[in-house]
MDAnalysis code that builds the backbone (N, CA, C; Angstrom):
import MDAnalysis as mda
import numpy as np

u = mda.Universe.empty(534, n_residues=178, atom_resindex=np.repeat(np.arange(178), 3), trajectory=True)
u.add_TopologyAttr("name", ["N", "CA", "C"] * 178)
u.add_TopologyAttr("resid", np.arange(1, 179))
u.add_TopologyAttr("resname", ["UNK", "UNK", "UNK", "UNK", "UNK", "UNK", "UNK", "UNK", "UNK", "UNK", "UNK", "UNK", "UNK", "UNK", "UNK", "UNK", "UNK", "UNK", "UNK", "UNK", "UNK", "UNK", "UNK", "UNK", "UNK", "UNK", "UNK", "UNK", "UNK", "UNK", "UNK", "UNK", "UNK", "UNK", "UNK", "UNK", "UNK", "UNK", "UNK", "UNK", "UNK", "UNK", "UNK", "UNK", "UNK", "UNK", "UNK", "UNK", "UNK", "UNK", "UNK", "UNK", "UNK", "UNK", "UNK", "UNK", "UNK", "UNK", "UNK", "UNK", "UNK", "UNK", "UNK", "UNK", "UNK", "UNK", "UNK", "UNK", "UNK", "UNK", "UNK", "UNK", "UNK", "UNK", "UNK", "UNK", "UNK", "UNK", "UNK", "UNK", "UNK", "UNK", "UNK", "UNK", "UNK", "UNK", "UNK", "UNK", "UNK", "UNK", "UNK", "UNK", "UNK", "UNK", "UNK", "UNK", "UNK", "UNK", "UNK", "UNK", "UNK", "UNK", "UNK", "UNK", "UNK", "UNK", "UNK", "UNK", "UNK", "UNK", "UNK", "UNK", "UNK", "UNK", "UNK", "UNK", "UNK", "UNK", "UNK", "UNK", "UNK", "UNK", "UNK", "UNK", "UNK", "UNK", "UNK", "UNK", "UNK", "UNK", "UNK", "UNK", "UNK", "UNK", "UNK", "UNK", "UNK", "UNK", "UNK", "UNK", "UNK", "UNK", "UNK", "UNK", "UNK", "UNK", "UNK", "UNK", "UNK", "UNK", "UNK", "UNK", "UNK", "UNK", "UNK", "UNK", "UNK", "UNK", "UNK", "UNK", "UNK", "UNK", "UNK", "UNK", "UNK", "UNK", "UNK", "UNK", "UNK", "UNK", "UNK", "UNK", "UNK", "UNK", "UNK", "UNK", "UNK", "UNK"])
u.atoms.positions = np.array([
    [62.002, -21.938, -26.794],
    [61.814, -20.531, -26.568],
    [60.446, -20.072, -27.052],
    [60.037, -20.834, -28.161],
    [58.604, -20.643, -28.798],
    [57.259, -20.661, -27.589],
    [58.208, -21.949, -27.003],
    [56.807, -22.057, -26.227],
    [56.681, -20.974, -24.691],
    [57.758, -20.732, -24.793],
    [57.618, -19.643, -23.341],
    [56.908, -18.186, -23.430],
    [57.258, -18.143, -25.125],
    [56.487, -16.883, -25.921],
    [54.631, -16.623, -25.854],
    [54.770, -17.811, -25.784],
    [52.895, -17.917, -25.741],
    [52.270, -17.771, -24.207],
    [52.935, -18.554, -23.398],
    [52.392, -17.535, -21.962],
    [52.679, -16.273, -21.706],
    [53.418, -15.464, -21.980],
    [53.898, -14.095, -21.779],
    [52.721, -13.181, -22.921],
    [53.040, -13.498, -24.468],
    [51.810, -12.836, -25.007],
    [50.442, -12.727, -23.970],
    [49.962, -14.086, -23.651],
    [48.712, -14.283, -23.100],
    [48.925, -13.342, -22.128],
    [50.084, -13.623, -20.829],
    [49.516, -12.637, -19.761],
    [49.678, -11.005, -20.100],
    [50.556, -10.690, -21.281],
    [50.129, -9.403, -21.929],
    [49.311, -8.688, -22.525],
    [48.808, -9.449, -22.733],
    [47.062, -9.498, -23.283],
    [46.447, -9.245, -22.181],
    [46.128, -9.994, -21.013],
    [45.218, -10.003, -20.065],
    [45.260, -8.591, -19.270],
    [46.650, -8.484, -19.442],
    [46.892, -7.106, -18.549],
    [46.412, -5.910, -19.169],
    [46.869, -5.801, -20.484],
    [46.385, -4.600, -21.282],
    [44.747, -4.557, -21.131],
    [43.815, -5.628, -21.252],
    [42.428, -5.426, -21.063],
    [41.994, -4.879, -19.639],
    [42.492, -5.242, -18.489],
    [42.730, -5.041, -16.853],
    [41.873, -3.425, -16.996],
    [42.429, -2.805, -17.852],
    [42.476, -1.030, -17.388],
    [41.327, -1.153, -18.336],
    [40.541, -1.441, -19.255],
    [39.037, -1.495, -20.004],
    [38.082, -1.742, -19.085],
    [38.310, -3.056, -18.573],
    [37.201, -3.808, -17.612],
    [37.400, -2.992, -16.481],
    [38.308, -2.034, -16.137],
    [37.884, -1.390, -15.038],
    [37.349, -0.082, -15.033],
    [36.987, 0.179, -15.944],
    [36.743, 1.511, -16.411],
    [35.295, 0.965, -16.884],
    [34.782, -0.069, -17.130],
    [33.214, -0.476, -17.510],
    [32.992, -0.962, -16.027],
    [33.890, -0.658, -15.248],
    [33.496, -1.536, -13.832],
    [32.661, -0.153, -13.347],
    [33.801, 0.806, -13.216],
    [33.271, 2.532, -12.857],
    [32.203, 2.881, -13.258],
    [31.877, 2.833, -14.195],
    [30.880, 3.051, -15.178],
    [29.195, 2.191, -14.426],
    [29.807, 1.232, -14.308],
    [28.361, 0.376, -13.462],
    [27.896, 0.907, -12.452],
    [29.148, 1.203, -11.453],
    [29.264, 1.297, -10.001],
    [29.188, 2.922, -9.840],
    [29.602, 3.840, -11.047],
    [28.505, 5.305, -11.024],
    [26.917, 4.851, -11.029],
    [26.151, 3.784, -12.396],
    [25.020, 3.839, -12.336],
    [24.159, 3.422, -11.434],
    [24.771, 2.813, -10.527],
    [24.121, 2.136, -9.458],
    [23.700, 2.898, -8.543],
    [25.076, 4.058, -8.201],
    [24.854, 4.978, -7.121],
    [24.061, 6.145, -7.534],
    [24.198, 6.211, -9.021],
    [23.052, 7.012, -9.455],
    [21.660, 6.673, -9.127],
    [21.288, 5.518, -9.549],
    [20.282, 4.601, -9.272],
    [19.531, 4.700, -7.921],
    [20.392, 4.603, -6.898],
    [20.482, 4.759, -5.483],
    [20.088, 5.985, -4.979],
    [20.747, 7.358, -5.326],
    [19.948, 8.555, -5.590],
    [18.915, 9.159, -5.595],
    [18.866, 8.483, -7.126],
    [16.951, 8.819, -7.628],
    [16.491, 8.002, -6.788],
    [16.227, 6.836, -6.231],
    [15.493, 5.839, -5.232],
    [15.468, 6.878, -4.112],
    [16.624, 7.474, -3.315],
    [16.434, 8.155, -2.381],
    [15.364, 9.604, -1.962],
    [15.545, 9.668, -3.151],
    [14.672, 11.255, -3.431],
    [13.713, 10.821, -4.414],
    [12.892, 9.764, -4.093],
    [11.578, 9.737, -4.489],
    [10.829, 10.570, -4.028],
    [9.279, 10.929, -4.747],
    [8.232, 11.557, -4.246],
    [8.263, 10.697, -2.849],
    [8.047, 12.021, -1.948],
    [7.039, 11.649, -0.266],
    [5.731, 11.152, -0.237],
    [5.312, 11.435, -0.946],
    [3.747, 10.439, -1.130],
    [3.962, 9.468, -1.471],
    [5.300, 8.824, -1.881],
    [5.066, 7.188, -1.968],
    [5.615, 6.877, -0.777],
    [6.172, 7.477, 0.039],
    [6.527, 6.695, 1.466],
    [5.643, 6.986, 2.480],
    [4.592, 8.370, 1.816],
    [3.792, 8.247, 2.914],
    [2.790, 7.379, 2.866],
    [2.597, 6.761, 1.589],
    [1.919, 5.202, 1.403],
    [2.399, 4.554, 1.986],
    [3.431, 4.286, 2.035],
    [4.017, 3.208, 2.115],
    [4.053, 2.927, 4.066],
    [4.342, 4.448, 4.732],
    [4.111, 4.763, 5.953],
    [2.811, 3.989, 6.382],
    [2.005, 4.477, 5.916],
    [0.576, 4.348, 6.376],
    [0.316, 2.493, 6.245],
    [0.706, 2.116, 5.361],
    [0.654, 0.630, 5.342],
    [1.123, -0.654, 5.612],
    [2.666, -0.132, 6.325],
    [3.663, -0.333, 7.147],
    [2.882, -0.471, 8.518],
    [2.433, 0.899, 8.723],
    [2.313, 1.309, 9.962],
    [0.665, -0.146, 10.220],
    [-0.312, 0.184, 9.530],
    [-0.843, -0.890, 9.832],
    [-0.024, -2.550, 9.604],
    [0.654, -2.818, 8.877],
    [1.116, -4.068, 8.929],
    [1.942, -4.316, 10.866],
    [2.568, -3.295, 10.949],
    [3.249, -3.760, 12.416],
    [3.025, -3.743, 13.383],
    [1.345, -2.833, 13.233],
    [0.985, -2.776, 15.080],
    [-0.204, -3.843, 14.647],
    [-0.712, -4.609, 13.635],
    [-1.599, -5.278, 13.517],
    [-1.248, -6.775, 13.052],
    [0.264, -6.825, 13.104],
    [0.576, -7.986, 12.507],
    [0.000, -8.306, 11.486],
    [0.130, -7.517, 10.051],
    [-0.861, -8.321, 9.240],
    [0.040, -8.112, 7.737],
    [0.138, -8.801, 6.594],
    [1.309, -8.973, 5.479],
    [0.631, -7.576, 4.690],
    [1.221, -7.348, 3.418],
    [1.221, -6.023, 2.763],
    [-0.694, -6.423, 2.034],
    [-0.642, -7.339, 1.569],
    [-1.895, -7.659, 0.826],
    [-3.026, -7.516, 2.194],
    [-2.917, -7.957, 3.173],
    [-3.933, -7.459, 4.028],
    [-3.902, -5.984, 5.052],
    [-2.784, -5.826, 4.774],
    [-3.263, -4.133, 5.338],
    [-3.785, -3.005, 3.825],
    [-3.131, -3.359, 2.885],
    [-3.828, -2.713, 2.025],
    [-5.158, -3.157, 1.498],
    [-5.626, -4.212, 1.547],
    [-6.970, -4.719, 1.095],
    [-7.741, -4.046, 2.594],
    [-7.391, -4.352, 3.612],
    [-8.330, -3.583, 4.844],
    [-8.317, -2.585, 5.200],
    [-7.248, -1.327, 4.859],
    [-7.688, -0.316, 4.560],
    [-8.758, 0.086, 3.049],
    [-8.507, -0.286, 1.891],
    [-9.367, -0.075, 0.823],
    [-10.536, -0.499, 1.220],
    [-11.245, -1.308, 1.724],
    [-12.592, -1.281, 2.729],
    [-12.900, -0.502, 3.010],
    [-12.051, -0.012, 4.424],
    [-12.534, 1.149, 5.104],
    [-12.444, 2.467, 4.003],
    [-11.658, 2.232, 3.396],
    [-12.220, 3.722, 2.647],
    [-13.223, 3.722, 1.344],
    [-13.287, 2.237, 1.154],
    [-14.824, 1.677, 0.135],
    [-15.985, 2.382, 1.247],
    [-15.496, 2.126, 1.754],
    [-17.239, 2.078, 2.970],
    [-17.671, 3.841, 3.117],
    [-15.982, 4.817, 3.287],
    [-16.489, 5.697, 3.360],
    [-16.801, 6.738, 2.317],
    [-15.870, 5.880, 1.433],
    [-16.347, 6.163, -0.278],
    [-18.097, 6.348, -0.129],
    [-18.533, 5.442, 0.125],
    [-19.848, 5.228, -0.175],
    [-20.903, 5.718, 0.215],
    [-20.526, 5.695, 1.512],
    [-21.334, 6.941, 2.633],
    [-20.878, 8.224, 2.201],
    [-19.865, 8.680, 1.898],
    [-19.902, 10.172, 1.999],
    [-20.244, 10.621, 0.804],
    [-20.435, 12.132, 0.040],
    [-20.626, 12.635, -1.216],
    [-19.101, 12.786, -1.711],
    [-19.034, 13.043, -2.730],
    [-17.984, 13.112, -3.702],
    [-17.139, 13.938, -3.237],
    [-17.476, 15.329, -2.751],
    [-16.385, 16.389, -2.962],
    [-16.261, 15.736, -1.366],
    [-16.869, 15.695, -0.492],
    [-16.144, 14.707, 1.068],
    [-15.134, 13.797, 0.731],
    [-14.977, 13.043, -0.048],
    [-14.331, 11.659, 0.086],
    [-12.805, 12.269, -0.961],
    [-13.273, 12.958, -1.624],
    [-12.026, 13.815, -2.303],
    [-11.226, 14.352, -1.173],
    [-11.451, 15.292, -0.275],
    [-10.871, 15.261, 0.614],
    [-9.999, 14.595, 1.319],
    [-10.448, 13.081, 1.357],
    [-10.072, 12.076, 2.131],
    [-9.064, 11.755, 0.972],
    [-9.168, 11.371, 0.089],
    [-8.533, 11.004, -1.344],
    [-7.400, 11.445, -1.220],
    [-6.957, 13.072, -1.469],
    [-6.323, 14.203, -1.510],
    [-5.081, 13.968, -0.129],
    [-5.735, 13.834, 0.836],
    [-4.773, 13.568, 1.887],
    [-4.258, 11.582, 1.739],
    [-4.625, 11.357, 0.990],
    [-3.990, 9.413, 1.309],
    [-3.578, 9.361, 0.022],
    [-2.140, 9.455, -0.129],
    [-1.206, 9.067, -1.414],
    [-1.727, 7.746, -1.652],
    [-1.835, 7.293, -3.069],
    [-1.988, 5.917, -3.650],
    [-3.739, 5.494, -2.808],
    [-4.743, 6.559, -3.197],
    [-5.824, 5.991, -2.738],
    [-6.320, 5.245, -3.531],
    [-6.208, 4.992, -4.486],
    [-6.541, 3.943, -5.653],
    [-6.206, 3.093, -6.051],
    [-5.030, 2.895, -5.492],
    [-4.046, 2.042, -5.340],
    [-4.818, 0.648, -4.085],
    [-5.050, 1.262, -2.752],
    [-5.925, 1.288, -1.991],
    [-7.174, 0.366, -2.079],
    [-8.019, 0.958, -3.121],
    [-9.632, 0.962, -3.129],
    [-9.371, -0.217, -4.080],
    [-8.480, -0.727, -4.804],
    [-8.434, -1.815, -5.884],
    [-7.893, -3.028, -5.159],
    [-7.159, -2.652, -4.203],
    [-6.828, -3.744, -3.240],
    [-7.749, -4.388, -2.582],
    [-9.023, -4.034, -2.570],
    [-10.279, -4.931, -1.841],
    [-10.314, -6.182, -2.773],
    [-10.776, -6.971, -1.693],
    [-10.993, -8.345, -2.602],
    [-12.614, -8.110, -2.986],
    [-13.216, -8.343, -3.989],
    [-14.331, -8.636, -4.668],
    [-15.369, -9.526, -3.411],
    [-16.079, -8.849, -3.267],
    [-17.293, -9.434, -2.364],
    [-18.954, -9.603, -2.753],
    [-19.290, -10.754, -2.377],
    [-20.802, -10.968, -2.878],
    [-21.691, -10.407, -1.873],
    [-22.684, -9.374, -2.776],
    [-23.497, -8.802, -1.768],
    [-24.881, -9.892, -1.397],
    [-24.808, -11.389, -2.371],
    [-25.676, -12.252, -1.722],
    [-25.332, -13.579, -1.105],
    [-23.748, -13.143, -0.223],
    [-23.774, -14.248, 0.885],
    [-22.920, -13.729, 1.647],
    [-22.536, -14.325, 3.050],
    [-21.779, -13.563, 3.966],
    [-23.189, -13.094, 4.686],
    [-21.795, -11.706, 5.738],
    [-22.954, -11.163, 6.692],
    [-24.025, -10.179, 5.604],
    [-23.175, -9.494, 4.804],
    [-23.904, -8.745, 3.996],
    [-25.216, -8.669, 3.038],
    [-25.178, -10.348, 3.262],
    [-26.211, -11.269, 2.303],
    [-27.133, -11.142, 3.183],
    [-27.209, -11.495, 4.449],
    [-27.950, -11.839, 5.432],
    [-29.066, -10.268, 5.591],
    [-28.144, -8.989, 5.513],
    [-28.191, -8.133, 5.955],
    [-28.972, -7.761, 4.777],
    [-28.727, -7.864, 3.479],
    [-29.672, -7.072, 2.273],
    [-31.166, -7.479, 2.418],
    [-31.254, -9.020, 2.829],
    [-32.623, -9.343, 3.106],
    [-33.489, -8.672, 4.304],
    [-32.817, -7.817, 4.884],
    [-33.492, -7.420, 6.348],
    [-34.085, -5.885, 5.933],
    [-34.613, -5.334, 4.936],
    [-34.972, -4.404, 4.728],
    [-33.980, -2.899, 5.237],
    [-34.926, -2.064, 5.432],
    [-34.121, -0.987, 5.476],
    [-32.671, -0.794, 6.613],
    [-33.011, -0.879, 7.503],
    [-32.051, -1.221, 8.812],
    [-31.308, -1.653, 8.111],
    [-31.376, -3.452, 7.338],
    [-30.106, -4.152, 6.705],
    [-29.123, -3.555, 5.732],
    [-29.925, -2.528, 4.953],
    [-29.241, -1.892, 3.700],
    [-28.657, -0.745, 4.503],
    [-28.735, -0.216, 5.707],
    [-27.800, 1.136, 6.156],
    [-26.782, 0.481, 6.940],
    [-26.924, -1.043, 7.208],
    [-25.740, -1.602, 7.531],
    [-25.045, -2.288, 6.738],
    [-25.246, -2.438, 5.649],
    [-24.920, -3.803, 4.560],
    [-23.396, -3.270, 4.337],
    [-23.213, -1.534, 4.592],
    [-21.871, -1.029, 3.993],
    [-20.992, -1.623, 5.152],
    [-21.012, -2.131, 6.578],
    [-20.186, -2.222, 7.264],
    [-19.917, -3.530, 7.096],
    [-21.063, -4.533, 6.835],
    [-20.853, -6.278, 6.928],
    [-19.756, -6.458, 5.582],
    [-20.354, -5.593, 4.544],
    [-19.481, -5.557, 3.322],
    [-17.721, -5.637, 3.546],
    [-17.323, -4.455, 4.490],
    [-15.997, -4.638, 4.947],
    [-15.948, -5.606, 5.697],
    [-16.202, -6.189, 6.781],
    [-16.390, -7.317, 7.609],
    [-16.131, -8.547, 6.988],
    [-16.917, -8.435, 5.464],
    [-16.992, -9.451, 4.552],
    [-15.283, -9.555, 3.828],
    [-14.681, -8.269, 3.788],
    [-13.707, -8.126, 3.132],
    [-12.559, -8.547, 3.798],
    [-12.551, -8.300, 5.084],
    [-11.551, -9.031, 6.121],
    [-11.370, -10.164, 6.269],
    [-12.454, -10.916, 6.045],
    [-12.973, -11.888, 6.172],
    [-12.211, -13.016, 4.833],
    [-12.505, -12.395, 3.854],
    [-11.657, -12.867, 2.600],
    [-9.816, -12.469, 2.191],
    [-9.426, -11.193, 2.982],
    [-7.920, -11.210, 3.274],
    [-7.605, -12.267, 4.112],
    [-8.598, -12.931, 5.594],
    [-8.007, -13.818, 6.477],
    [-7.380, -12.405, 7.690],
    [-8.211, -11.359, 7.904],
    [-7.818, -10.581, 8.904],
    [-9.380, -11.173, 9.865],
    [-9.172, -11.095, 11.177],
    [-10.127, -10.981, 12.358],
    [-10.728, -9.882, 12.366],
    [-12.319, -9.743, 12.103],
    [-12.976, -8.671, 12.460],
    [-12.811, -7.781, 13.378],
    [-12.021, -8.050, 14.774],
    [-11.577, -7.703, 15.561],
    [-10.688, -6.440, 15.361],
    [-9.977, -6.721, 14.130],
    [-9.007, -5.756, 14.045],
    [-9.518, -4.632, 13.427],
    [-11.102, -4.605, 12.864],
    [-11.346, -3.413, 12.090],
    [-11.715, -2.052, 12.589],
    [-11.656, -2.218, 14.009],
    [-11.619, -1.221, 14.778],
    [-10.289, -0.654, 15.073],
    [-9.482, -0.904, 15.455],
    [-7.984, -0.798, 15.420],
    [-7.167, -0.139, 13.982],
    [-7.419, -1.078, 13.193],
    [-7.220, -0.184, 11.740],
    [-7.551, 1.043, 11.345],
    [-9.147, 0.993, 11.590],
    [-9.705, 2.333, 11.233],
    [-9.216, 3.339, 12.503],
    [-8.682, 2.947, 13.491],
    [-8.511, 4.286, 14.511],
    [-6.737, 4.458, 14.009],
    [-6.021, 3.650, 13.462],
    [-4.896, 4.135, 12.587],
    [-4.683, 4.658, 11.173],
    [-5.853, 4.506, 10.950],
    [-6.001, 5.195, 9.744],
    [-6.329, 6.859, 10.314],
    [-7.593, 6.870, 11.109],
    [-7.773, 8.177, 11.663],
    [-6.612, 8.762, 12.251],
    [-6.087, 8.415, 13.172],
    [-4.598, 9.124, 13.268],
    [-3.731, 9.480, 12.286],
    [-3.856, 8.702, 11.271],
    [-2.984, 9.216, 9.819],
    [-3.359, 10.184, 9.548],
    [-4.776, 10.207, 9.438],
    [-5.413, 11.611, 8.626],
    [-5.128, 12.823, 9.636],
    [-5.632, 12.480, 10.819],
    [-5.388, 13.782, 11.867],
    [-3.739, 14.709, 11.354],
    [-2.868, 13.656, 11.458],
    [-1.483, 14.078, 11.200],
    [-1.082, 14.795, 10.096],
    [-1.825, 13.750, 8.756],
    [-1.329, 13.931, 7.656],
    [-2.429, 15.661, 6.709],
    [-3.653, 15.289, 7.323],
    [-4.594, 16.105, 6.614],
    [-5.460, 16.848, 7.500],
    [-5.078, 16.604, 8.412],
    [-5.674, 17.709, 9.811],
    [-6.706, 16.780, 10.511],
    [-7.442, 17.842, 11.997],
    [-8.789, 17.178, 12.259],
    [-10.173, 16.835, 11.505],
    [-10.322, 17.738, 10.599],
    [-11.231, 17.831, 9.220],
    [-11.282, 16.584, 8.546],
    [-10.490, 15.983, 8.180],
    [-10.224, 15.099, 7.126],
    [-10.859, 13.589, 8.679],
    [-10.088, 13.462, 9.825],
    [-10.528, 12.709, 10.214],
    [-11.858, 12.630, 10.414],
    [-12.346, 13.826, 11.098],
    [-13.802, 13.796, 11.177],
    [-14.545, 13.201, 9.799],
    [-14.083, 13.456, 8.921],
    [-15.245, 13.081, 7.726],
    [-14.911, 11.744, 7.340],
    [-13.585, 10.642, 7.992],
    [-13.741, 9.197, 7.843],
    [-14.894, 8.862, 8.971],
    [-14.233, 9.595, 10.341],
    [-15.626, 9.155, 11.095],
    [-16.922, 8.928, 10.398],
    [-17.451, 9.893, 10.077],
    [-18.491, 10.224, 9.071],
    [-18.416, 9.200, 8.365],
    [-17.798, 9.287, 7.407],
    [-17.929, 8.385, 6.890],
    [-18.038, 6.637, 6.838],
    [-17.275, 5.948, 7.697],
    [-17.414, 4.947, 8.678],
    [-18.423, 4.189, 9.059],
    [-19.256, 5.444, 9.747],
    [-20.733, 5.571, 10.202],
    [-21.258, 4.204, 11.362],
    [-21.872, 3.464, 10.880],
    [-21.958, 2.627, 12.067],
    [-21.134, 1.531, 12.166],
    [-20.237, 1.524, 11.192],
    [-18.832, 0.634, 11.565],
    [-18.282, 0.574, 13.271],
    [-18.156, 1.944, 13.149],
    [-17.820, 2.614, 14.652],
    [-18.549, 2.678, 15.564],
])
């Protein structure tokens, strides 16, 4: 009889814990959906990053590290060309522009096309800003080809996101990229 006593304790035991572990189960399965929530109702400027870099990854076929490194180009380049309170502008309308501009890969201004181009005097140095991106594509493993395409989806972003104003001054900024 002793021994029949010891499986019955045990499964009385197991049962009484049943209603604990399910109540730390609830408890998870609130924080999760909490979790789920706050994820849902993030700031819009991170999806409109996230939009914008999407949007180049799928009509350009290209992975997250090269649509964000080839946009941060194009907006290095127009960083550079334009004045400060211009490119703020541009800034202001593109969530995570810094995010962006750090994503360029590191480029040597004495080799590549850009190298070629610093030695050519003045002409070379008002183009050196475009070979520079060229150079940068070049080191993601994107086709120069596509830097026309990019930058006219980027300009549509801005049109949408920050009006005609904002595009005009990537044009501008751009400069003989385009």
């Amino acid at each position: 009889m002793t021994q029949m006593k010891a499986p019955i304790l045990t499964l009385t035991a197991l049962l009484l814990t049943v209603p604990a572990h399910a109540g730390l189960l609830d408890n998870i399965k609130s924080q999760v959906q909490q979790t789920a929530t706050n994820t849902a109702t993030a700031p819009v400027t991170d999806n409109q990053s996230t939009s914008l870099v999407s949007s180049v990854m799928s009509q350009l076929n290209l992975n997250q590290t090269q649509a964000e490194g080839g946009l941060g180009s194009l907006l290095n380049l127009a960083k550079s060309n334009l004045g400060t309170s211009q490119f703020s502008q541009l800034a202001d309308t593109i969530p995570n522009v810094d995010g962006l501009l750090s994503a360029v890969p590191a480029t040597d201004s004495k080799s590549g096309m850009s190298g070629l181009l610093s030695k050519a005097g003045n002409l070379g140095s008002s183009l050196q800003g475009s070979a520079m991106v060229y150079d940068a594509f070049s080191k993601l493993g994107i086709s120069k080809d596509l830097v026309a395409p990019m930058a006219e989806i980027l300009k549509n972003y801005l049109q949408t996101s920050g009006g005609e104003g904002t595009a005009s001054l990537l044009t501008q900024g751009l400069g003989a990229l385009l």
